[in-house]
DOLOVO-687929 format. One line per 5 residues: number of its first residue (from 1); for each residue z, x, y of N, C-alpha, C, O. Coordinates in steps of 0.05 Angstrom, whole numbers, plus 5000, padded with zeros to 4 digits. Atoms other than C-alpha are relative to their C-alpha. Layout:
NUM> Z/X/Y/Z/X/Y/Z/X/Y/Z/X/Y  ...
//
This chain:
1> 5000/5017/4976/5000/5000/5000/5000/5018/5025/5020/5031/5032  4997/4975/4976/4980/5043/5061/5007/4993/5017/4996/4974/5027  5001/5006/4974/5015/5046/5120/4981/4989/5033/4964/5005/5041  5010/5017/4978/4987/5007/5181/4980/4977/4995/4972/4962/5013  5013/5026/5005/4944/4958/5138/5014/4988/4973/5010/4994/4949
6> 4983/5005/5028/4992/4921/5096/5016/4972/5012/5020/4964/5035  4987/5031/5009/5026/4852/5077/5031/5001/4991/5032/5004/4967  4988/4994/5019/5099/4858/5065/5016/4969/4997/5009/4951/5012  4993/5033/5008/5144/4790/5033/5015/4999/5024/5024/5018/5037  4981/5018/4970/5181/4745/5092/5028/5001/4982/5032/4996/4958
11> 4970/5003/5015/5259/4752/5083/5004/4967/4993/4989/4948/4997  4990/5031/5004/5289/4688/5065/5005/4981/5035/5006/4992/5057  4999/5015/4975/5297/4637/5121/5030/4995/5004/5047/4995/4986  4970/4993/4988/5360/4635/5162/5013/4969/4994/5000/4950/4984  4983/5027/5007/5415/4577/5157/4994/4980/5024/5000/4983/5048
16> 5012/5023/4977/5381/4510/5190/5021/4996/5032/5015/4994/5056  4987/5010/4975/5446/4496/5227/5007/5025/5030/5012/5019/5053  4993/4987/4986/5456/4566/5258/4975/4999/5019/4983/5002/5043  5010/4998/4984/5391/4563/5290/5000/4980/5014/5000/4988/5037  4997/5032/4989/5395/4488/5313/5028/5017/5026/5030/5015/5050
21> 4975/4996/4980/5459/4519/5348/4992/5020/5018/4996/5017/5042  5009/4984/4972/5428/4581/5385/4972/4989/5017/4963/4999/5038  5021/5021/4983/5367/4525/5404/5014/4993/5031/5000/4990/5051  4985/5013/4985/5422/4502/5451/5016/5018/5026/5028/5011/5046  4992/4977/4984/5438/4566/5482/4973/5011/5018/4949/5014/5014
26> 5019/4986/4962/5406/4594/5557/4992/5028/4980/5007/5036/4962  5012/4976/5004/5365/4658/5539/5022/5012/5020/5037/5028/5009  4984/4978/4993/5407/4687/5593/5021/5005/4986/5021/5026/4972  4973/5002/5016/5472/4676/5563/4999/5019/4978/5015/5038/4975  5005/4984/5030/5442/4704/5492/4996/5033/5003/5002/5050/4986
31> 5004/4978/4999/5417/4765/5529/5019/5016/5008/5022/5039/5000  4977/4981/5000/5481/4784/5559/5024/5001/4989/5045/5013/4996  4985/4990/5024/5513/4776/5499/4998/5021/4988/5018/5033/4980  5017/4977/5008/5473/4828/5476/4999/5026/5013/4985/5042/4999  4997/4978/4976/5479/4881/5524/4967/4999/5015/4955/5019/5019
36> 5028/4997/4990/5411/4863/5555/4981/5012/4991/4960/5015/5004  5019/4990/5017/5379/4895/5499/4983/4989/4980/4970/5005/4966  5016/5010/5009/5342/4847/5467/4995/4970/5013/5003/4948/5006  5010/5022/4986/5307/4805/5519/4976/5017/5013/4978/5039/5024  5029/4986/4997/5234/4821/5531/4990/4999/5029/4994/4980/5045
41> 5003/4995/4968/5209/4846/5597/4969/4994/4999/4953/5006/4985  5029/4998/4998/5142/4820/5617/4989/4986/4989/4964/4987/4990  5023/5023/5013/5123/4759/5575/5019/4974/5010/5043/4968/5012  4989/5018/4983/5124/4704/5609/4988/4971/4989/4969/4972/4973  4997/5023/5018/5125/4630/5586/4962/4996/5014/4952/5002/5035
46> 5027/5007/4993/5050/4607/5588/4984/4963/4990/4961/4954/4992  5006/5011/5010/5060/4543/5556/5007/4979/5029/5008/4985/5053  4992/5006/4981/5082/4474/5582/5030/4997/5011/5048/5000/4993  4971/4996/4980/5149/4471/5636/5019/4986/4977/5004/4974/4962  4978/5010/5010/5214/4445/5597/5000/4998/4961/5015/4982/4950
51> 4999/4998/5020/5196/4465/5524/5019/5031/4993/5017/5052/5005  4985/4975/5007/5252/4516/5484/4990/5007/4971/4991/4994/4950  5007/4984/5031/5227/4561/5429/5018/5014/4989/5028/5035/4998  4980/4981/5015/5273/4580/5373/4989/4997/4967/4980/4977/4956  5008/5007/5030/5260/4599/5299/4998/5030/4998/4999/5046/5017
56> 4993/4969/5001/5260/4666/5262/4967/5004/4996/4947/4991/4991  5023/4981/4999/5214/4725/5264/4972/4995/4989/4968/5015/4976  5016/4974/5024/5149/4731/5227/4983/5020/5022/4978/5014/5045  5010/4978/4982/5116/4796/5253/4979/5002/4995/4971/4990/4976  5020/4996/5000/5056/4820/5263/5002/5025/5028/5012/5024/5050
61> 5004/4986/4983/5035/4883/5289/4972/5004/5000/4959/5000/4980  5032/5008/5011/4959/4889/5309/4993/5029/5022/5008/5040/5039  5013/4984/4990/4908/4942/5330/4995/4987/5028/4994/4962/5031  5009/5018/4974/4892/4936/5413/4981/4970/4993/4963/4970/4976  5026/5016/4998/4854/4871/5421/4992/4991/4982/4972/4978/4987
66> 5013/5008/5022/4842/4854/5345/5018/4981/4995/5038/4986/5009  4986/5024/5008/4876/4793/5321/4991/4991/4968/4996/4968/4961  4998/5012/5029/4857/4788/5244/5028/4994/4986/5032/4975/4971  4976/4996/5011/4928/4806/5228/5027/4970/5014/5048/4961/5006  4982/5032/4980/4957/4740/5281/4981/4975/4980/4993/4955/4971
71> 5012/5019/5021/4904/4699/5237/5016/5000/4975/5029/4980/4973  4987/4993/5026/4935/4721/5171/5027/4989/4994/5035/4975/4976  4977/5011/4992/4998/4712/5202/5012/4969/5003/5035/4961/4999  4994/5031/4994/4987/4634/5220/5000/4982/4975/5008/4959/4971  5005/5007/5024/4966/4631/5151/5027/4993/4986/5037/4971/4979
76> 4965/5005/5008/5040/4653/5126/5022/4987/5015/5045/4986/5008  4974/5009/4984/5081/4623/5172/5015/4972/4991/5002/4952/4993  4997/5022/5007/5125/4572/5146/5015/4987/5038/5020/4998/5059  4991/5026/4986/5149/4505/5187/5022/5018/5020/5039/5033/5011  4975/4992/4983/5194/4527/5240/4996/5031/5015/5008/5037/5035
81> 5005/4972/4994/5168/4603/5249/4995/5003/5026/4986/4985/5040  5017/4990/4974/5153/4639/5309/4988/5026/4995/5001/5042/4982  5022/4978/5000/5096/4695/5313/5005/5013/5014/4998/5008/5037  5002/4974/4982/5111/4753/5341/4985/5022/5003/4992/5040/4989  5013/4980/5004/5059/4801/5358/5007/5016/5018/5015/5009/5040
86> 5004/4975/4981/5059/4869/5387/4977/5009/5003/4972/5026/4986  5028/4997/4988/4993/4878/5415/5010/5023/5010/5019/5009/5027  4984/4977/4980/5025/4943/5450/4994/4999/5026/4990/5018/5041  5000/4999/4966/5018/4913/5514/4972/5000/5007/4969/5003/5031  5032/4992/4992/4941/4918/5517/4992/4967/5003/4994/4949/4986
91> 5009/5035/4989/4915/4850/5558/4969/4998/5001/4957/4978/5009  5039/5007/4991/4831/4865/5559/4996/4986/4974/4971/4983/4972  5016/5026/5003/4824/4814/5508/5019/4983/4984/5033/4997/4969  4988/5014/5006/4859/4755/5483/5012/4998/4969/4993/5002/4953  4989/5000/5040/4897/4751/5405/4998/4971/4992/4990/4962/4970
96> 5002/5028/5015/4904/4676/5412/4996/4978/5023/5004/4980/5046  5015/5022/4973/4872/4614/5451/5009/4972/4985/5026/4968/4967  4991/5027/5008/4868/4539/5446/4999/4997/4966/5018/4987/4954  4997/5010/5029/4845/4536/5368/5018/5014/4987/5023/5000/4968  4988/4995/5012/4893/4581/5341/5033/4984/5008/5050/4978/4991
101> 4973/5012/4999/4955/4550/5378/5002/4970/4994/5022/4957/4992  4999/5032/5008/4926/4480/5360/5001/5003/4972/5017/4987/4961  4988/5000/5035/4927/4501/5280/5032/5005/5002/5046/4991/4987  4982/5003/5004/4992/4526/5297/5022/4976/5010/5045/4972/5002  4978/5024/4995/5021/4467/5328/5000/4978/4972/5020/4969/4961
106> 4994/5013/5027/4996/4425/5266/5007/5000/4978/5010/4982/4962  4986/4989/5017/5022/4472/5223/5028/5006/4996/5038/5018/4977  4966/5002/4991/5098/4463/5253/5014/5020/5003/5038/5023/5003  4985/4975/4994/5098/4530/5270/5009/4998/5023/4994/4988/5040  4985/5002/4979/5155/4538/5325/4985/5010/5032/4991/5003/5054
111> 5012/4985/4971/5109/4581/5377/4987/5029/4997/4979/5038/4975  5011/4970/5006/5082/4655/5392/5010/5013/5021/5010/5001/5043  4999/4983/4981/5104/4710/5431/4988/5030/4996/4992/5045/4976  5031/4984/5008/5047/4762/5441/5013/5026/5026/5021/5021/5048  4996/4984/4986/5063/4830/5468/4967/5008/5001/4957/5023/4984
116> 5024/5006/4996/4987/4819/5496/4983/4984/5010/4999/4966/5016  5008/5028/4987/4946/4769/5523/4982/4978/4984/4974/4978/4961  5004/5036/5011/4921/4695/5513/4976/5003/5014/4965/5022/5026  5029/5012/4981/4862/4661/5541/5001/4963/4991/5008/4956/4968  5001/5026/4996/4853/4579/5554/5019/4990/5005/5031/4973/4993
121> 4969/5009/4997/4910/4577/5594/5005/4968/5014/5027/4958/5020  5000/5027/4994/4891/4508/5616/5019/4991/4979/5043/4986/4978  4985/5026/5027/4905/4475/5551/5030/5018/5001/5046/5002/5009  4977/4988/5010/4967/4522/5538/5015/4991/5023/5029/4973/5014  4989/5016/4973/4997/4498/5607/5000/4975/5001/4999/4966/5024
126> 5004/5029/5003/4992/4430/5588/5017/4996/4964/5030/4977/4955  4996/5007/5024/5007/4442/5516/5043/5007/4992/5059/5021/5005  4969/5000/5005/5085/4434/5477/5007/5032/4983/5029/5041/4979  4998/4983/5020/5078/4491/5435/5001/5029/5021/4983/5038/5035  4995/4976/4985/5116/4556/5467/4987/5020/4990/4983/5027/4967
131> 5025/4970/4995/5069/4617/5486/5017/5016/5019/5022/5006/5041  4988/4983/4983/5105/4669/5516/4975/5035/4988/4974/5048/4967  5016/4975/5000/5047/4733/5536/4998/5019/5012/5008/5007/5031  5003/4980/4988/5038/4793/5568/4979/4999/5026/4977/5010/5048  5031/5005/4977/4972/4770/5602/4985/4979/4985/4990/4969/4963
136> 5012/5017/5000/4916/4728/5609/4973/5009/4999/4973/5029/5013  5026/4986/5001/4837/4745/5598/4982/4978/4987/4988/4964/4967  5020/5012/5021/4777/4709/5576/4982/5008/4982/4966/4994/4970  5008/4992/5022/4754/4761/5533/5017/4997/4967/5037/5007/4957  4996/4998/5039/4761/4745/5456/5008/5032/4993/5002/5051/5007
141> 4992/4985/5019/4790/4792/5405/4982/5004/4982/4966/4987/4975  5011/4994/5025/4764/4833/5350/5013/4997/4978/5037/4992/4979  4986/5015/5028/4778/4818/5276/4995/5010/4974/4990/4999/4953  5002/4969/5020/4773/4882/5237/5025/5010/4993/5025/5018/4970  4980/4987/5011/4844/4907/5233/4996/5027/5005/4974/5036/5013
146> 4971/5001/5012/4885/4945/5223/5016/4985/5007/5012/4968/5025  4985/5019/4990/4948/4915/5223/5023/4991/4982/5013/4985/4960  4976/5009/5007/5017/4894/5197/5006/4979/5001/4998/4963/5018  4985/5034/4986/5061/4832/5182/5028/5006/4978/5033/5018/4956  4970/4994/5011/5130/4833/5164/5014/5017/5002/5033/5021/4987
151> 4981/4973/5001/5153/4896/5191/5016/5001/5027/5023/4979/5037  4983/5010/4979/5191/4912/5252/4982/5003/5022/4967/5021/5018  5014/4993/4978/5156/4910/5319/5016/5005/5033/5040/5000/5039  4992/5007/4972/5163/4917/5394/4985/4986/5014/4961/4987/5010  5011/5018/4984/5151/4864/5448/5010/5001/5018/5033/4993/5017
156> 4987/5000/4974/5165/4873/5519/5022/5014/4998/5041/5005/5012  4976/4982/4994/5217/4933/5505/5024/5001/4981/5040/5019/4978  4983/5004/5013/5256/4896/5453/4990/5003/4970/4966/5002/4968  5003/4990/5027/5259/4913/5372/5005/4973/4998/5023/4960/5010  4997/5020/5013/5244/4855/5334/5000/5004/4966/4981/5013/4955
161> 5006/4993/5035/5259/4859/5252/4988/4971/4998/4994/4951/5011  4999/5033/5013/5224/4803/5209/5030/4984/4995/5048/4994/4982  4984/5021/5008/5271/4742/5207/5021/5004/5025/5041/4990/5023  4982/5000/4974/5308/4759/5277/5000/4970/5011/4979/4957/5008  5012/5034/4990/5315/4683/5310/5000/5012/5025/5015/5027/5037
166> 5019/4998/4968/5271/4685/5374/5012/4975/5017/5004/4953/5009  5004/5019/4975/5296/4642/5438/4992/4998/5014/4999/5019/5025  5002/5004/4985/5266/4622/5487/4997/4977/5023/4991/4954/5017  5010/5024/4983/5257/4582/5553/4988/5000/5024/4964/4998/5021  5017/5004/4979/5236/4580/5622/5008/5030/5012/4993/5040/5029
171> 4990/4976/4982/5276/4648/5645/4985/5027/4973/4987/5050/4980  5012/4983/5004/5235/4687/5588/5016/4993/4963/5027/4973/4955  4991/5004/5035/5254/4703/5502/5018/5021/4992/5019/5044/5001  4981/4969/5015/5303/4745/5462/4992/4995/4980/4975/4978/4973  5004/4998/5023/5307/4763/5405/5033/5008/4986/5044/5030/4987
176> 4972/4995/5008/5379/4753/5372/5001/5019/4966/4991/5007/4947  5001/4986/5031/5386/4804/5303/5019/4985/4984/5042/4985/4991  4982/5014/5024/5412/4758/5237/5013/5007/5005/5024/4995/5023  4978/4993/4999/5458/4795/5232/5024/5000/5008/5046/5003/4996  4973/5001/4983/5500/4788/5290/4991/4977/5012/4992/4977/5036
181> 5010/5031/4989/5471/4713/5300/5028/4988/5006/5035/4981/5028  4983/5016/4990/5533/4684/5294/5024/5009/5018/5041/4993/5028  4976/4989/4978/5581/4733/5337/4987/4995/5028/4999/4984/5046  5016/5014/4979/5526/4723/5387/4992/4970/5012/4983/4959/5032  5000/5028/4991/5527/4659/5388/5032/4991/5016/5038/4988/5040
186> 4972/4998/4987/5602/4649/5395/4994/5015/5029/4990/5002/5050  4999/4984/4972/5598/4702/5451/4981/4984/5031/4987/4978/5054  5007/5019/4979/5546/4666/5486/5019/4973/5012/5029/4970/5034  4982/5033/4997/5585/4590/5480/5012/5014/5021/5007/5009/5044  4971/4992/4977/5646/4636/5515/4982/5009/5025/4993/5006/5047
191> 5006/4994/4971/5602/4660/5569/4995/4979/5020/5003/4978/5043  5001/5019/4995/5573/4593/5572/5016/4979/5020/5011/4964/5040  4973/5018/4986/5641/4561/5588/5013/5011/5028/5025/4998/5045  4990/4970/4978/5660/4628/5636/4983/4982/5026/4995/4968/5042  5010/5009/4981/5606/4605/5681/5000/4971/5006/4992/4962/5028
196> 5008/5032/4984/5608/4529/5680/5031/4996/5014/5038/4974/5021  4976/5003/4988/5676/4540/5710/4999/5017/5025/5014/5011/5044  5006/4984/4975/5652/4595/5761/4983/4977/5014/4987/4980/5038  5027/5024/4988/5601/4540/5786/5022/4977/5009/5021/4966/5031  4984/5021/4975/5663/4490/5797/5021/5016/5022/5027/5006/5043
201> 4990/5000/4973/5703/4534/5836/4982/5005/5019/4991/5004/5042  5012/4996/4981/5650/4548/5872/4999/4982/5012/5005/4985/5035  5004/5029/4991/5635/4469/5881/5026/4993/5022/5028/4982/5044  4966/5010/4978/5711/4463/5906/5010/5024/5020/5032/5021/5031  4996/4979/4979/5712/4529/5950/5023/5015/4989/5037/5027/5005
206> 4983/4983/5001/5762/4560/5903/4995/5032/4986/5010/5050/4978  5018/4976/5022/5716/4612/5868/5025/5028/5030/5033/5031/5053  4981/4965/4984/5759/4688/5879/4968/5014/4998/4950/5013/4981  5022/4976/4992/5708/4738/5906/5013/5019/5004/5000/5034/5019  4985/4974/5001/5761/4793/5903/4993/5020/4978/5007/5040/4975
211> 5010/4982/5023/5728/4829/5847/4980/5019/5016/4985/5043/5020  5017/4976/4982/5672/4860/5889/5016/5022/5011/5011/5045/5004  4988/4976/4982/5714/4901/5932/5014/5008/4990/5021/5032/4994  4982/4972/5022/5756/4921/5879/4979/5025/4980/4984/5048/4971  5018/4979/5017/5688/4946/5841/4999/5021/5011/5001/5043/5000
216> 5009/4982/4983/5674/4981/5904/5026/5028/5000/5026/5052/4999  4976/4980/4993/5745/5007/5914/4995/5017/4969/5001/5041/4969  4983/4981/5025/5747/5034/5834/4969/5020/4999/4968/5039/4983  5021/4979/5002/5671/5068/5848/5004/5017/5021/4989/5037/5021  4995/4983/4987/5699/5100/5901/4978/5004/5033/4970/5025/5044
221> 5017/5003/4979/5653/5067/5962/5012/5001/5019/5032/4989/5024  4979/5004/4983/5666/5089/6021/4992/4974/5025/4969/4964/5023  4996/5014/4978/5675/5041/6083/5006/5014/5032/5027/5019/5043  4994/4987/4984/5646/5071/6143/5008/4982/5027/4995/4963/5035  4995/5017/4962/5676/5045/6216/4978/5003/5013/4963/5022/5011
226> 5024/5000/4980/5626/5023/6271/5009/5013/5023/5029/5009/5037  4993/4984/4968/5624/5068/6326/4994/4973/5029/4982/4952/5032  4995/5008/4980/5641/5051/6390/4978/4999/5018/4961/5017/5014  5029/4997/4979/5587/5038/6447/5007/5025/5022/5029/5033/5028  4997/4984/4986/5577/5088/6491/5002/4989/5035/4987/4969/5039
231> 4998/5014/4970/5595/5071/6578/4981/5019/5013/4975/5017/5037
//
């Protein structure tokens, strides 16, 4: 099986209810659970306004510009999946347009996020099915390969393994690792709650803003005096 053109098996699928529960969670929240390390810089939602994409990994890594291996991909994807490709950032020609995201919407796959670009962003701006891309182009893709699926990739900065569950919504996607799905989740809920309580004192004017000037005081900023005018 040679490296860079290869098929490898999809892990098992994650526990229905844990993902149903990080569906419900802000991408921000999830990302600074995470230390801001797995939230993708640069793909930006392309679909339509008020749709949230969650469901685990399948991968796909593809040669610039070729998309046989995102075909292959839509092939395996079960019900609920999201497509992740790493295009490596290369936008001169599109991986996936209106017919591939219309098989995948009838195929109940969850969405795509393409480190690369799209094309027919009409329909995708109109359509339910989350597209988060790198760019936009009306040149087509080639469909030669090489190309990967099931291994680990990068997308906008962040390491994705197969079977990671992907969020996203209108502020952009993460990518939460199994592994630590459910400490991350917890952690989010608590940040969750952190801020919907910073938001009422703010509402009632009792929010403390004494933290700033103590950051400042413990970095050691100084505070210079305004000079005096001159007579």
């Amino acid at each position: 099986m040679p490296a860079g053109f290869r098929i490898l098996p999809a892990p098992p699928p994650p526990d229905a209810a844990l993902v149903a529960a990080l569906r419900e969670c802000a991408s921000a929240h999830l990302a600074d659970s995470m230390g801001h390390l797995q939230a993708a810089a640069g793909l930006l939602p392309r679909h339509r306004g008020g749709c949230v994409l969650c469901g685990p990994a399948l991968t796909a890594r593809v040669a610039p510009g070729d998309n046989l291996m995102v075909q292959k991909a839509l092939d395996l994807a079960r019900p609920g999946d999201v497509i992740v490709v790493d295009g490596g950032g290369y936008v001169g020609q599109a991986l996936v347009g209106e017919i591939m995201a219309s098989h995948a919407r009838s195929r109940g796959i969850a969405g795509f996020v393409i480190d690369g670009a799209v094309r027919d962003l009409d329909f995708l701006a109109a359509c339910e099915l989350p597209v988060y891309a790198a760019g936009v182009t009306p040149r087509g893709p080639s469909r030669a390969g090489p190309g990967e699926i099931n291994v680990p990739v990068s997308v906008g900065g962040m390491v994705v393994q197969p079977g990671d569950i992907m969020v996203g919504d209108a502020d952009g996607v993460v990518a939460v690792p199994l592994a630590d799905a459910e400490a991350v989740l917890e952690a989010a809920r608590a940040l969750a709650r952190k801020e919907s309580a910073t938001l009422r004192a703010v509402a009632d004017g009792s929010v403390d803003r004494r933290w700033i000037d103590a950051a400042l005081a413990a970095g050691g900023c100084e505070f210079v005096a305004p000079r005096g005018r001159s007579t």
